[in-house]
Steps between C-alpha positions, in 0.01 A plus 500: 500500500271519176740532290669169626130346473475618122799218432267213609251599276756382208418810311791595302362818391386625826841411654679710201254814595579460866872450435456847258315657796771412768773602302347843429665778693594366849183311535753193629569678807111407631659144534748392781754292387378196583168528312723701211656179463151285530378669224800465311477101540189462417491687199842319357292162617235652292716589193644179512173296462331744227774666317730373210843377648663767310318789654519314860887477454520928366276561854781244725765688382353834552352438798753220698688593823444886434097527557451165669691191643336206310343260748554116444154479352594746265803316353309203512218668270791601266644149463179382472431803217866427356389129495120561301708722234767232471769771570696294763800597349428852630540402864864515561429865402258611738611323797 
């Protein structure tokens, strides 16, 4: 569980070390699913409040449906990031 804890610290560059770490190798496989997916959330709910839309879209469409099944809160963090950037126009695309 710490490295779901290191997303509510809202430390981007923390959360891009761990994500580095857990991507090394088959260091993934130390998470069930369900807590595989946690982390997942909470880091694109992270990304979405501290990164650049552009860079929070490139991780969405990397990352959607085949690492993690985005949780309501998560699309509602990306409408809401979508909406800060003034890129509505982008939703059709990502929904």
């Amino acid at each position: 569980t710490g490295l779901l804890q290191c997303c509510d610290l809202k430390d981007i560059k923390l959360a891009y070390q761990l994500n580095k770490a857990l991507e090394k190798g088959d260091n993934w496989k130390f998470l069930d699913m369900d807590r595989l997916n946690g982390y997942w959330s909470k880091f694109f709910s992270l990304l979405c409040m501290m990164e650049q839309i552009d860079v929070v879209l490139k991780w969405y469409k990397e990352m959607s449906f085949s690492l993690f099944y985005p949780t309501p809160k998560n699309m509602l963090d990306l409408l809401q990031a979508l909406d800060a950037a003034n890129q509505l126009e982008v939703i059709p695309s990502v929904w």
